[in-house]
C-alpha positions as CSV (number, residue, x, y, z in Angstrom):
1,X,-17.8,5.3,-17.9
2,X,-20.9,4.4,-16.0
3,X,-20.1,1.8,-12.9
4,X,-23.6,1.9,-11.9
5,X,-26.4,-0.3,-12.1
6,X,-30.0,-1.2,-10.1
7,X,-29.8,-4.6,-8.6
8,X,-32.6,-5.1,-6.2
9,X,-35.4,-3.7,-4.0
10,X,-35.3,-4.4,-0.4
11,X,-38.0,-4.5,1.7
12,X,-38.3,-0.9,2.7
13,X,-39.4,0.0,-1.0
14,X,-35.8,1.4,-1.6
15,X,-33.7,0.0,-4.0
16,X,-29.6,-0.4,-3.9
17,X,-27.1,0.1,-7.2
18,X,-24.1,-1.8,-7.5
19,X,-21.4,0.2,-8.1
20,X,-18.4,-0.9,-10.0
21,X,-15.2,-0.3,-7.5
22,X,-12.1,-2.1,-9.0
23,X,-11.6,-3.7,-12.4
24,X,-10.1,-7.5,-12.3
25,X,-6.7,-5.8,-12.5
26,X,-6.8,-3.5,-9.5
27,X,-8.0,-6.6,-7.8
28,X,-5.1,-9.2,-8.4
29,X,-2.6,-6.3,-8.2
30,X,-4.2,-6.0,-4.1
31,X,-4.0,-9.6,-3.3
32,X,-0.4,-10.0,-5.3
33,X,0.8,-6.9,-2.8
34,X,-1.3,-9.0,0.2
35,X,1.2,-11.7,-0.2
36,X,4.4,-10.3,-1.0
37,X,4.0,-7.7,2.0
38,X,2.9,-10.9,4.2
39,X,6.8,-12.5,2.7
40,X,8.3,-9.3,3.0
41,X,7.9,-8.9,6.4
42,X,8.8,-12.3,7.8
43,X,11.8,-12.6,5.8
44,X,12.8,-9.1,6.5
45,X,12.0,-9.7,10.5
46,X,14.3,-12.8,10.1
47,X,17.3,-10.9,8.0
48,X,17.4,-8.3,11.3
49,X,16.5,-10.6,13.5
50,X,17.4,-14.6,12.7
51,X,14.7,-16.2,14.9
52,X,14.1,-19.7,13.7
53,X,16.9,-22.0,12.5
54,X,16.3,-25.4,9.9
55,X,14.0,-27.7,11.1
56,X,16.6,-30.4,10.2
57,X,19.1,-31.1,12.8
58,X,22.1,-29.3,11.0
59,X,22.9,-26.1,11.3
60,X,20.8,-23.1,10.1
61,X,23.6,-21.9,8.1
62,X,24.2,-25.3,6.7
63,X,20.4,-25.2,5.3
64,X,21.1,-21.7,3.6
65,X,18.3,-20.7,5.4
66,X,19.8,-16.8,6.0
67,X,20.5,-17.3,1.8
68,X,16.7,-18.4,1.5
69,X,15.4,-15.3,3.3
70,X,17.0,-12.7,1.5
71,X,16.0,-14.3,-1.9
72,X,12.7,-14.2,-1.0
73,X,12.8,-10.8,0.7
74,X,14.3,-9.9,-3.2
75,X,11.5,-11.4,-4.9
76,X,8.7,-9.7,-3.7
77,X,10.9,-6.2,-3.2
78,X,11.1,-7.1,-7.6
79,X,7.1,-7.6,-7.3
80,X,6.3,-4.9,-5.4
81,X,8.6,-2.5,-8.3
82,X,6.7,-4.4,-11.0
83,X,3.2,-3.7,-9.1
84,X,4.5,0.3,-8.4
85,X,4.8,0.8,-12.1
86,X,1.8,-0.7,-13.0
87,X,-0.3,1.1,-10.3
88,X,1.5,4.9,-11.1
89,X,0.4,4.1,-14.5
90,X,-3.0,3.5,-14.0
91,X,-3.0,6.2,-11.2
92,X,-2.8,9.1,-14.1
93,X,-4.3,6.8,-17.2
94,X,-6.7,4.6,-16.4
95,X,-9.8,4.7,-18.2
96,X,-12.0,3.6,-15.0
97,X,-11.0,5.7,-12.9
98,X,-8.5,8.9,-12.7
99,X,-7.6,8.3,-9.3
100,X,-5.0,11.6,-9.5
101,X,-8.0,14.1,-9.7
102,X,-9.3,13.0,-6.1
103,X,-5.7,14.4,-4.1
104,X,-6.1,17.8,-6.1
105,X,-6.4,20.2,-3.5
106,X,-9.8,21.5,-4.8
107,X,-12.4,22.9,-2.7
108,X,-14.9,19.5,-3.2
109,X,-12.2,17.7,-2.4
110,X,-10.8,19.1,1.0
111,X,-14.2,19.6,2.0
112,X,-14.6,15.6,1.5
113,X,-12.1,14.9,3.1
114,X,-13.1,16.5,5.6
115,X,-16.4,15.0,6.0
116,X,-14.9,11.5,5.4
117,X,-12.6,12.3,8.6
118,X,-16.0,13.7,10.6
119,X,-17.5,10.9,10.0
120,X,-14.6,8.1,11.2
121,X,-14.3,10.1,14.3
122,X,-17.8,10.7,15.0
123,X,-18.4,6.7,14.4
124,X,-21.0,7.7,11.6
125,X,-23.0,9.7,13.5
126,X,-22.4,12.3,10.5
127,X,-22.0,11.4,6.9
128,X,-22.4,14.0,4.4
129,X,-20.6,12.6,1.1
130,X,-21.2,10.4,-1.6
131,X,-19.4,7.1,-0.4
132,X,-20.1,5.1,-4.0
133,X,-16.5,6.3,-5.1
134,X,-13.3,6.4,-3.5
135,X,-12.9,9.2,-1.3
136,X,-10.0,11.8,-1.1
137,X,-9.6,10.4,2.5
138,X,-9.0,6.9,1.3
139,X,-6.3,8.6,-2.1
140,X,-4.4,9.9,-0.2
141,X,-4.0,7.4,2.5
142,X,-3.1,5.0,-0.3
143,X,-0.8,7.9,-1.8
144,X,1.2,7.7,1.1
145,X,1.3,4.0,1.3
146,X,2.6,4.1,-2.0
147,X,5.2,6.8,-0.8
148,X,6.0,4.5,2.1
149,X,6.6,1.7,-0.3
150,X,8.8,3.6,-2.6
151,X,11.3,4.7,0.2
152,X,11.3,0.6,1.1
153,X,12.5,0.0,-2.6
154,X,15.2,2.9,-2.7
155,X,16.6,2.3,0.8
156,X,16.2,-1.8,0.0
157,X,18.3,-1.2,-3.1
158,X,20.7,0.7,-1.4
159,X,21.4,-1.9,1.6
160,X,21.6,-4.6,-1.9
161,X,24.5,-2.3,-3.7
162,X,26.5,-2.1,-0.6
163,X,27.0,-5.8,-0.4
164,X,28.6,-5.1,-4.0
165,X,31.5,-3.5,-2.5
166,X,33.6,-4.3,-5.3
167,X,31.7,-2.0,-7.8
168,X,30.7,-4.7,-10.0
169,X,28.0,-7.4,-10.4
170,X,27.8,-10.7,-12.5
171,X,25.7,-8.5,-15.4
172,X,28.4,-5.9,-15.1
173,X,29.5,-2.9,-13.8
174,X,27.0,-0.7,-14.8
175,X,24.3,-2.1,-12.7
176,X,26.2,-1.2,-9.4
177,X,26.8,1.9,-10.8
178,X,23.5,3.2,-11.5
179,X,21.7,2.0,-8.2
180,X,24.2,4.0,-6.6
181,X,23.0,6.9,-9.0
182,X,19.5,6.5,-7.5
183,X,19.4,5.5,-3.9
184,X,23.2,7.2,-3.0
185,X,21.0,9.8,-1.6
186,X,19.0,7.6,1.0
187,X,22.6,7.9,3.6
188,X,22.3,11.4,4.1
189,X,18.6,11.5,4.5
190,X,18.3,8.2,6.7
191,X,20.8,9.9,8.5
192,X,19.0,13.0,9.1
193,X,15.5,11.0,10.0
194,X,17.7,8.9,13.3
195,X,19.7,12.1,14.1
196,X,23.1,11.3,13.2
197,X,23.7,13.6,10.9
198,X,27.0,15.1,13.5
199,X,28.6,11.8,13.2
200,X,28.2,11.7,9.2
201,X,26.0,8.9,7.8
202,X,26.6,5.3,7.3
203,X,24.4,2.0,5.7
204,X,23.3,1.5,8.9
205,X,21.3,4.3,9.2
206,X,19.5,3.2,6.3
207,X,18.9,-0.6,8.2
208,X,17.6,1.2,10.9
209,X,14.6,4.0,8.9
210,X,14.5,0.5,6.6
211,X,13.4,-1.6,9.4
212,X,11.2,1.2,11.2
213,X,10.0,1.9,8.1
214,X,8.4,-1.8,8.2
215,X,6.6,-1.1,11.5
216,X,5.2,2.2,9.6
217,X,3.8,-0.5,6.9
218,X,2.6,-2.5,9.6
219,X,0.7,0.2,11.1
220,X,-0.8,1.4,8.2
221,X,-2.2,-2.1,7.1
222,X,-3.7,-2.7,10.4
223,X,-5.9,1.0,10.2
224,X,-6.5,0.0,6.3
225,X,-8.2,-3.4,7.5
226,X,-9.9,-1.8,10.3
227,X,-11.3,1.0,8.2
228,X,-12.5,-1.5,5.5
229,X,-14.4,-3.6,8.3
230,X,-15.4,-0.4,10.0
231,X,-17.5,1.1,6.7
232,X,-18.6,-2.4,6.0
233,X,-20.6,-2.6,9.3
234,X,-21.8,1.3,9.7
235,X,-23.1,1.7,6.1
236,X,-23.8,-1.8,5.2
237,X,-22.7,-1.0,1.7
238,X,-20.3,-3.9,1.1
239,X,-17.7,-2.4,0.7
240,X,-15.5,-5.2,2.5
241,X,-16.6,-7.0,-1.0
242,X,-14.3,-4.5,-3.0
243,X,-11.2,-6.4,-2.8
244,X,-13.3,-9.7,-3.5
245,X,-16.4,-9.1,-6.8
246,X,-15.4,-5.4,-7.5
247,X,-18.5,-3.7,-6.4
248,X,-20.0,-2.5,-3.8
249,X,-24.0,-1.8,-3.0
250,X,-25.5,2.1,-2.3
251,X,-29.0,2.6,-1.6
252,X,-31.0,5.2,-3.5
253,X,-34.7,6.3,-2.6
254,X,-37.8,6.0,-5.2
255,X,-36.6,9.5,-6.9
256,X,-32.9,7.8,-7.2
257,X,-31.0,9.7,-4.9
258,X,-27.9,8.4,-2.9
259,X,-28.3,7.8,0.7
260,X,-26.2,10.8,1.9
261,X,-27.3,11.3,5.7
């Protein structure tokens, strides 16, 4: 599929294409994840931590406001599964892009990532790769946000079936049973990740790689929206825009090639 097109000159006599970055669905599927991580993480800060009771003179626990939290915290976790799906799908079948083919460790690709890390750390005093597609820098820092997000789900799930200590649910037994099936395995290996293996594991080793698991997120978001605003300003590309039209801008010379430095 060809995401290019010419849009303007500018005054240097060059002339910039607009390149086709995200379809409409790539797009709402970022800004639905923007605000379910945004819920996520203040009612999972107040389910650790309760640190604001009702505004109403009664008692927090009065206003079910520990009852609110964790249904909301269960909404978006049921978003974000609905939004993994989606996204694994389109990560091996979508027709605009096949995002897969740029974490295959082929020579082009570790030698662009490569370049892509010269050139963060050098503050673009060296940029040698063609920055109108997504980068194997930028796929595989987004697989392992997506990695990061799937251990939230299975170690979320698990904390959820442990409440159901009595092996059943109101849709039936088989629902406690098979998200045991699945996330049983998170104990052990939370328990390995804090070190308590000696002691034998317990749920609250999962609450604990859960919750640091968070700040992980948290880091990660904070380097993505740097990065984002960091590329916008060096290469003046728009690619800040992305998230927004779709598109971004590249700037070819009068015989059409990219402006690789």
């Amino acid at each position: 599929m060809n995401n290019t097109e010419i849009e303007y000159d500018d005054k240097l006599g060059t002339k910039r294409v607009r390149v086709r970055r995200m379809t409409f669905t790539m797009r709402l599927i970022h800004w639905v994840n923007v605000v379910a991580m945004v819920v996520a993480i203040a009612t999972g800060l107040y389910i650790a931590d309760p640190y604001y009771q009702s505004f109403i003179a009664d008692d927090a626990v009065d206003k079910y406001v520990m009852a609110w939290n964790r249904w909301g915290h269960l909404i978006v976790a049921i978003i974000f599964d609905v939004t993994a799906i989606i996204v694994s799908y389109l990560f091996f079948f979508s027709r605009f892009e096949k995002h897969y083919l740029k974490i295959l460790p082929t020579k082009k690709n570790i030698i662009e990532f490569g370049e892509v890390t010269l050139n963060l750390l050098t503050l673009n005093r060296r940029k040698k790769f063609d920055s109108s597609h997504s980068d194997s820098f930028n796929s595989v820092y987004f697989i392992i946000f997506h990695i990061l997000l799937a251990w939230m789900l299975f170690t979320g799930l698990q904390m959820y079936v442990h409440a159901l200590a009595s092996g059943d649910s109101s849709i039936g037994a088989w629902w406690p049973w098979m998200l045991h099936l699945v996330t049983d395995w998170t104990i052990p290996f939370s328990s390995w990740l804090v070190g308590t293996t000696a002691t034998g594991g317990n749920i609250m080793d999962v609450r604990i790689v859960h919750h640091m698991s968070m700040w992980i997120i948290i880091v990660w978001v904070v380097f993505h929206i740097y990065y984002q605003i960091w590329r916008t300003i060096f290469w003046q590309e728009g690619d800040i825009a992305i998230v927004v039209g779709g598109s971004k801008f590249m700037k070819i010379d009068k015989d059409g090639n990219k402006n690789i430095e």
